[in-house]
C-alpha positions as a printed NumPy array, in Angstrom:
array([[ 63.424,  71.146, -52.891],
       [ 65.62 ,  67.694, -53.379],
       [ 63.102,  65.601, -55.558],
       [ 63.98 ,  62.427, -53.846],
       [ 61.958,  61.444, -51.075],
       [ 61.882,  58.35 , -48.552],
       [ 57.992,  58.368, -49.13 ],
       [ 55.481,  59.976, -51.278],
       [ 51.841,  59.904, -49.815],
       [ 49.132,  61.321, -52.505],
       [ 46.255,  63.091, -50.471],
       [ 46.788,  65.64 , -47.959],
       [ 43.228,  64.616, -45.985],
       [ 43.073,  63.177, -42.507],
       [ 44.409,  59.925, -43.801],
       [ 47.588,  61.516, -45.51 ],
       [ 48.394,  64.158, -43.021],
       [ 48.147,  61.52 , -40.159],
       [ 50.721,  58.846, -42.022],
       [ 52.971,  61.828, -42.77 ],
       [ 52.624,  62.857, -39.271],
       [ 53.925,  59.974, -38.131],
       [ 56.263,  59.439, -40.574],
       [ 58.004,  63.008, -39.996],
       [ 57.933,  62.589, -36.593],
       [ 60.53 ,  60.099, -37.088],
       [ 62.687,  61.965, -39.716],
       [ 61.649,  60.297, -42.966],
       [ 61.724,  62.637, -46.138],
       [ 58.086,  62.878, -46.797],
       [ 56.847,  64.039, -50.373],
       [ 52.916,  65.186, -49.571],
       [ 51.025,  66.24 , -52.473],
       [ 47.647,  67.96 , -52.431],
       [ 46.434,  70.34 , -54.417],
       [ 42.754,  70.857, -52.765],
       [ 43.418,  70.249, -48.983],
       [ 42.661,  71.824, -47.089],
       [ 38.323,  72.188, -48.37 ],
       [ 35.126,  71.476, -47.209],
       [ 32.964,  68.321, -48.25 ],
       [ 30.375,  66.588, -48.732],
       [ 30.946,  64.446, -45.294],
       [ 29.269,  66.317, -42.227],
       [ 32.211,  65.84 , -40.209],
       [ 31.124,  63.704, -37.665],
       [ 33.271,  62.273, -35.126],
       [ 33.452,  60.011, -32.623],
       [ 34.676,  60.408, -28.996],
       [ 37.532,  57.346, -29.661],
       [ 38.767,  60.503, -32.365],
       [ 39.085,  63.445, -30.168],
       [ 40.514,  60.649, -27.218],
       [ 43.067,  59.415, -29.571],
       [ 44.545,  61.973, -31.511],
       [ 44.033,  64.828, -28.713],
       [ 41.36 ,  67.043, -30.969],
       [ 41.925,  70.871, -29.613],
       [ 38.481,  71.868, -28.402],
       [ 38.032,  74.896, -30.482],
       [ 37.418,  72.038, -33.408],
       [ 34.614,  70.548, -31.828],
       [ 31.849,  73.249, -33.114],
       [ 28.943,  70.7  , -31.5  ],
       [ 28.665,  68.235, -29.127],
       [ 26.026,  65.435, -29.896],
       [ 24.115,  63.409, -27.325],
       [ 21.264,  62.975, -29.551],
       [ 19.932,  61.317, -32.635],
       [ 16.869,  62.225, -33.991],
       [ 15.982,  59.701, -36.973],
       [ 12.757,  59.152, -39.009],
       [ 12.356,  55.399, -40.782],
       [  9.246,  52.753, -41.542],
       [  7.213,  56.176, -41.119],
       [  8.004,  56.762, -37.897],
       [ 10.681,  59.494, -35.616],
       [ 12.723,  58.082, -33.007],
       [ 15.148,  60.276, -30.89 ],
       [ 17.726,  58.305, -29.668],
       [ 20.301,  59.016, -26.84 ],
       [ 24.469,  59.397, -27.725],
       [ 26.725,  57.592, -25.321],
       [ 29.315,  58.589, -25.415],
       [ 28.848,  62.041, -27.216],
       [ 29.873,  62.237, -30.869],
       [ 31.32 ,  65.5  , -32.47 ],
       [ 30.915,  67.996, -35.595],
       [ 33.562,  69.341, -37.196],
       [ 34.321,  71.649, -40.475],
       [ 36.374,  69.522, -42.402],
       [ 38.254,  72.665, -43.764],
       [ 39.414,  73.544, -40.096],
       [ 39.587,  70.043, -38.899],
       [ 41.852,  68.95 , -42.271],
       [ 44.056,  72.166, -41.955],
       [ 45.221,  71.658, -38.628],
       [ 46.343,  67.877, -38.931],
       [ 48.025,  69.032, -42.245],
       [ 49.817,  71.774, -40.478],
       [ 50.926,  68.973, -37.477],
       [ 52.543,  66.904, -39.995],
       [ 54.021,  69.835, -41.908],
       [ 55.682,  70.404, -38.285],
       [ 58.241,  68.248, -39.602],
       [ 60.838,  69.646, -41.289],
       [ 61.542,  66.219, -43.16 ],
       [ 57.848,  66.745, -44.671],
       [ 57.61 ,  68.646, -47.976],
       [ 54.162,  69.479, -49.366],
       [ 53.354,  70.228, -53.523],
       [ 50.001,  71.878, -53.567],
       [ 49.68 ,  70.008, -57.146],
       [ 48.081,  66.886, -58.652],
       [ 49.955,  63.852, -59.28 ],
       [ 48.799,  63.196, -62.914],
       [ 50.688,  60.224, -63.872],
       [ 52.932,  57.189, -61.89 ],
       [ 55.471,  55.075, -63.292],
       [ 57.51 ,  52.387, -61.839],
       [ 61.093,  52.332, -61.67 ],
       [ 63.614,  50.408, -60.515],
       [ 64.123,  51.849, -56.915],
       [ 60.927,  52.863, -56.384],
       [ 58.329,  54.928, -58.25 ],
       [ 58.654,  58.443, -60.436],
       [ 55.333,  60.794, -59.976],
       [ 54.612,  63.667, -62.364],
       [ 52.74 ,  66.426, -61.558],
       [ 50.136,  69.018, -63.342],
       [ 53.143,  71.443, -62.892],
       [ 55.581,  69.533, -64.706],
       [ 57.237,  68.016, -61.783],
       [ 59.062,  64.677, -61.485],
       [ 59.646,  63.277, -58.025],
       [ 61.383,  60.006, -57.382],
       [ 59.641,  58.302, -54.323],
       [ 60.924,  54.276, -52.818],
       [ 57.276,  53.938, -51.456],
       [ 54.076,  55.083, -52.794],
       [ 51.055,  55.516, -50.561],
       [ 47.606,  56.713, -51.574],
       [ 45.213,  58.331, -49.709],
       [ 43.716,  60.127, -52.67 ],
       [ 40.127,  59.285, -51.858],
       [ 37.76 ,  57.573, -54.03 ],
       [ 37.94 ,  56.598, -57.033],
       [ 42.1  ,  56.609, -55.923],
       [ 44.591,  57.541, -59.13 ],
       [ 47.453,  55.79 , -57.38 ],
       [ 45.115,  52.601, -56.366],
       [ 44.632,  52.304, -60.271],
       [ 48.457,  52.154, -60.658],
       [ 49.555,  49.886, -57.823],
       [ 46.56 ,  47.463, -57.527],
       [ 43.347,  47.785, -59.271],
       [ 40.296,  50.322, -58.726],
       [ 37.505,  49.501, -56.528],
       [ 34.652,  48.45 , -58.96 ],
       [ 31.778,  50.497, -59.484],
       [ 29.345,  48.493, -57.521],
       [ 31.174,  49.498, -54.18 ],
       [ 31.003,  53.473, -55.065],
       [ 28.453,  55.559, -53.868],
       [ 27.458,  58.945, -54.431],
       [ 27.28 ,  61.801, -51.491],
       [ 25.974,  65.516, -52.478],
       [ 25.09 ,  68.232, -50.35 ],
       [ 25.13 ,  71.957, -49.264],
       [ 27.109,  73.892, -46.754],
       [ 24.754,  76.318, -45.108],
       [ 26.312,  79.289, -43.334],
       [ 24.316,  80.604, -41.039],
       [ 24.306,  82.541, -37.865],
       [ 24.275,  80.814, -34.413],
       [ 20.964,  82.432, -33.14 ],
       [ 19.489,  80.476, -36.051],
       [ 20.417,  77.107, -35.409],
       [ 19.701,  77.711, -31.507],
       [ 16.103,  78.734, -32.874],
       [ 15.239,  76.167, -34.942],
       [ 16.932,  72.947, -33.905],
       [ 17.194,  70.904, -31.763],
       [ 20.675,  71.407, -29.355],
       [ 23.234,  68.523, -29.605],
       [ 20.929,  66.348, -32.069],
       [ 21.843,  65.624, -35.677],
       [ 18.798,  64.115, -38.123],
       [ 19.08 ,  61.18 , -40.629],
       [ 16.239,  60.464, -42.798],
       [ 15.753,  56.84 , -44.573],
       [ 12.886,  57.526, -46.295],
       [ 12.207,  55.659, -49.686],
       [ 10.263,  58.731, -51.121],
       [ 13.844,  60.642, -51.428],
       [ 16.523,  57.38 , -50.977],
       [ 15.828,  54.307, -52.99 ],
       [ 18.946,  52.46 , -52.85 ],
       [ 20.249,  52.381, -49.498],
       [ 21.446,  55.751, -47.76 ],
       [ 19.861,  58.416, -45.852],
       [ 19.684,  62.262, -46.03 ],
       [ 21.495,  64.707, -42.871],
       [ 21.071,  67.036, -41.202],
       [ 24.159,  68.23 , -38.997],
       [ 23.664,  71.733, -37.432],
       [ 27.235,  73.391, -36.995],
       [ 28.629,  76.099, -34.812],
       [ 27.763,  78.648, -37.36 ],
       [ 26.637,  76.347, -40.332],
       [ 24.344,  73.439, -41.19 ],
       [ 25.751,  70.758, -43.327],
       [ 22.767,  68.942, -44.794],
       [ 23.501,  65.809, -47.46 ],
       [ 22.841,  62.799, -49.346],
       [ 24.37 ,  59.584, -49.87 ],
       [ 23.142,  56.295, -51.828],
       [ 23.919,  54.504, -54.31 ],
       [ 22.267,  56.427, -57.018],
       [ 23.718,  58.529, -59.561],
       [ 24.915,  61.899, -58.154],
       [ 22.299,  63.663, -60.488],
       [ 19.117,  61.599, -58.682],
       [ 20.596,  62.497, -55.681],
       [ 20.666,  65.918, -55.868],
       [ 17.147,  65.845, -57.441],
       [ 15.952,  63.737, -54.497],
       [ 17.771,  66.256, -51.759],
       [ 16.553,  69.622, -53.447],
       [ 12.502,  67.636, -53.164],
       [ 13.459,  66.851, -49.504],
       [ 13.987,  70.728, -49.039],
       [ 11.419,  72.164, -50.607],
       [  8.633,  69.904, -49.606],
       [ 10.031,  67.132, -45.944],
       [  9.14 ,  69.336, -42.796],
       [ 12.252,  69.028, -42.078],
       [ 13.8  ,  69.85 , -44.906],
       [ 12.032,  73.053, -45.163],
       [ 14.184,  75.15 , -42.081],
       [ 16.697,  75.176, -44.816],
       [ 14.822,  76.161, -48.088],
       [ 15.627,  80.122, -47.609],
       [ 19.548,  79.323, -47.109],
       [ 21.793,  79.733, -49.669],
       [ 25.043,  77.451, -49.739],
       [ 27.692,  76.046, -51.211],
       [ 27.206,  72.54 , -53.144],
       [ 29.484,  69.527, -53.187],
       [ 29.546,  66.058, -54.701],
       [ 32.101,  63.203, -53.506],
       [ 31.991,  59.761, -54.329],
       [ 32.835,  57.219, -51.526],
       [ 33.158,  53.808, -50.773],
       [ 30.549,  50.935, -50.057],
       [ 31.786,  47.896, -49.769],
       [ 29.562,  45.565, -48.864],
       [ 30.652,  41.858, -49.679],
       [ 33.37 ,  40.973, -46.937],
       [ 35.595,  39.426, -49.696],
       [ 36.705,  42.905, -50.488],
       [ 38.728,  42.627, -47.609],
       [ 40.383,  39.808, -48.035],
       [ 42.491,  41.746, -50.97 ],
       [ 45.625,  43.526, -49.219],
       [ 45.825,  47.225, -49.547],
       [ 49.983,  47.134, -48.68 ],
       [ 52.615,  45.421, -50.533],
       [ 56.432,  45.379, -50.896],
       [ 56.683,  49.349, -51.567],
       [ 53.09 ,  50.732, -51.614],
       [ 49.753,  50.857, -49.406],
       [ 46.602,  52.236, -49.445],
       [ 44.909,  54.328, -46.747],
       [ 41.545,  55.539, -46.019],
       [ 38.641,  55.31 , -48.312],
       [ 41.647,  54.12 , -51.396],
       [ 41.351,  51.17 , -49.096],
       [ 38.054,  50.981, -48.979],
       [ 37.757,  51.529, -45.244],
       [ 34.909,  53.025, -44.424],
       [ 31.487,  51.793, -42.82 ],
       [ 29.372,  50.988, -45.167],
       [ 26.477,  51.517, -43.056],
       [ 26.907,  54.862, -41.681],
       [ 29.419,  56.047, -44.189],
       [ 31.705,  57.207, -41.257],
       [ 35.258,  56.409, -42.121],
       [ 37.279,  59.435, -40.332],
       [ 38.376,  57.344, -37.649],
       [ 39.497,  54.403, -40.133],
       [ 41.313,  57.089, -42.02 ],
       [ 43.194,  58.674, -39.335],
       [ 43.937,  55.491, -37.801],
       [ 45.095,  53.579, -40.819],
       [ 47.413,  56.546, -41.633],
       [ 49.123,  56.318, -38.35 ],
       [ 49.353,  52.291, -38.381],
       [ 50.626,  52.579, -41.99 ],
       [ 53.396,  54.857, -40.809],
       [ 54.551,  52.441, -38.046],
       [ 54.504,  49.377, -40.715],
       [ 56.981,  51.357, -42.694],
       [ 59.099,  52.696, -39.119],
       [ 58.839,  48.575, -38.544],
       [ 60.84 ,  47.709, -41.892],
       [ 57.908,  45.922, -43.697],
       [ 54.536,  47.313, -45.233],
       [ 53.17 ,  43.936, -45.119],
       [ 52.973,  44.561, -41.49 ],
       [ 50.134,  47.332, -42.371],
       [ 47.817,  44.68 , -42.883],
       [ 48.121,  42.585, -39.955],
       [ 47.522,  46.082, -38.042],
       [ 44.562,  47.438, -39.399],
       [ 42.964,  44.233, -39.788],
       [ 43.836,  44.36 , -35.376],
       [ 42.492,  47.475, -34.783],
       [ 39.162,  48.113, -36.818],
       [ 38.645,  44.972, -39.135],
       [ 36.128,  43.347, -37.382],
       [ 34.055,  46.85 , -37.562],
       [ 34.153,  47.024, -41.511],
       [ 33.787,  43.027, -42.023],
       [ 30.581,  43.238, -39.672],
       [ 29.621,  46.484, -42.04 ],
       [ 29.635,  44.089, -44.727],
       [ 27.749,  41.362, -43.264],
       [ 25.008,  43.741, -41.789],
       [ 24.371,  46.535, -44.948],
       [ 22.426,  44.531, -47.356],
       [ 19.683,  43.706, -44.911],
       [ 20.   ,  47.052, -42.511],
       [ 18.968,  48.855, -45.66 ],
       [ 15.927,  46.103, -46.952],
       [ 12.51 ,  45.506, -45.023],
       [ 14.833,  42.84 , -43.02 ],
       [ 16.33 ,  46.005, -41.75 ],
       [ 13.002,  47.032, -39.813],
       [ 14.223,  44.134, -37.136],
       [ 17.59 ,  45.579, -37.084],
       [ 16.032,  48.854, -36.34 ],
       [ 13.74 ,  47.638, -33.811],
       [ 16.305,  45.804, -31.757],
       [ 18.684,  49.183, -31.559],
       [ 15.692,  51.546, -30.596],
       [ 15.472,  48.684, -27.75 ],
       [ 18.734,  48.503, -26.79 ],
       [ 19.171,  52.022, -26.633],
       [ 15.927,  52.496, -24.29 ],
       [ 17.158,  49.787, -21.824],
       [ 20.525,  52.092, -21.892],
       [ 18.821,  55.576, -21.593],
       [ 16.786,  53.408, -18.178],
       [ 19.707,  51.82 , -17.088],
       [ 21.61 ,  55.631, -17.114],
       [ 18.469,  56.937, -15.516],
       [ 18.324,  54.429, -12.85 ],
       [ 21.56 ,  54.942, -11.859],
       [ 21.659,  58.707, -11.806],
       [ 19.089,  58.434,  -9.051]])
């Protein structure tokens, strides 16, 4: 392989596949490198409709459809109606087919190996591998997750006040099970303070043949998984899943949540930043799929466009009034303030379950 490239995006996840997607699509030498894409996560893989819509999601990865929401804060369970439907995923299946789409390309080249070390040269940048290769690159993007090697290099790290933990187990299990025992098309969060003291929640997403049960606050992964193995054993809820065995993950992601974080760019003259390197995911909910897919596509057409810059005016078009309201709204969604917060949405979504209902007949 020619160790030149046009581009070389870092992360092979929804966020990298999608830019080099794009990106190939239009005949630009794309350097991919990845070397533990496709995997499963942490993340349950949930989805929203605006996903599937957008990028044209084959069917066969939509293992669940989800109209409701069953969630249990202040001490007491709500169950809360989806409108439109959200979707689970495997992250595995979902993250192998976009990387295959963008390896569609011919001009896309993918090294299953870690970039271990960036330098800047004159043209461009020089990236060095865990296999002892060198690959000259004009523009650098990163969509290595979080913490991001290449947003150390071209910017500066996101500070470790906006990182949060996530752990959590894969459960395979057979689809008479889940039909048994939960409820169909609902997915559980939990906000108790007994298990989640510093903002988050624990999940519960039942799968087509798995259930994908997590963490994620802004403790130390170690409390976490303390706090998720007592939820197990001893929550009601938690106890359909004690007699599973999985497969355990940790991720960091981030939490921004002082709208000033935005304000930074995350493109300049020859490099950008996509996905959670950018920082752009909900804070809230801890979604960020969409933002990563999304933000990989726009990021390709600021290149196509002639100017990177241009990546910022687009993102900021598209979904920045989402993560700056994130910001705004986390600090008291997850205090006592948040009980008001809570209040008004169980409201809201009543007078939308009546209004549905009313018009149905």
């Amino acid at each position: 392989m020619p160790n030149t490239f046009e581009v070389g995006i870092v992360g092979a996840g929804v966020a990298g596949s999608s830019c080099a997607q794009v990106l190939g699509r239009a005949g630009v030498k794309v350097a991919l490198f990845d070397h533990s894409h496709p995997r499963e996560k942490p993340c349950g893989g949930l989805i929203e409709d605006r996903v599937v819509d957008e990028f044209n999601i084959p069917e066969e990865l939509l293992e669940n459809e989800i109209r409701w929401f069953l969630a249990e804060r202040f001490k007491f369970r709500v169950k809360l109606f989806l409108k439109p439907s959200l979707f689970l995923i495997s992250r595995k299946d979902f993250d192998y087919y976009l990387l295959q789409k963008a390896l569609k390309n011919k001009s896309v080249a993918f090294f299953d190996e870690k970039v271990s070390q960036v330098t800047k040269g004159e043209n461009g940048w020089i990236l060095k591998t865990n296999k002892d290769r060198c690959v000259k690159v004009k523009v650098l993007i990163g969509a290595d997750g979080c913490p991001s090697l290449i947003r150390k290099y071209v910017f500066r790290p996101i500070l470790p006040q906006f990182l949060a933990a996530t752990v959590g187990y894969n459960f395979p299990c057979s689809s008479k099970y889940i039909e048994k025992v939960f409820a169909k098309n609902t997915v559980e969060a939990y906000y108790s303070h007994e298990y989640v003291q510093k903002g988050g929640f624990i999940w519960i997403f039942p799968k087509r043949t798995s259930i994908n049960v997590g963490i994620g606050s802004m403790e130390t992964g170690k409390k976490l998984k303390q706090s998720l193995d007592k939820f197990i054993l001893s929550h009601p809820a938690g106890k359909r899943l004690k007699l599973l065995k999985g497969h355990f993950f940790t991720h960091l992601v981030p939490v921004i949540w002082m709208k000033d974080f935005f304000d930074f760019p995350c493109s300049g003259m020859n490099w950008a930043l996509i996905g959670d390197a950018a920082g752009h995911v909900n804070p809230i909910s801890g979604a960020g799929i969409y933002y990563a897919m999304k933000g990989g596509m726009l990021c390709g057409l600021a290149f196509l466009d002639g100017d990177l810059h241009l990546f910022e005016r687009y993102w900021r078009k598209e979904y920045g009034d989402e993560l700056y309201y994130g910001t705004k709204t986390f600090l008291t969604f997850y205090s006592n303030l948040g009980f008001f917060l809570w209040l008004q949405y169980i409201f809201e979504n009543f007078l939308c379950q009546l209004k549905l209902l009313l018009s149905s007949n």
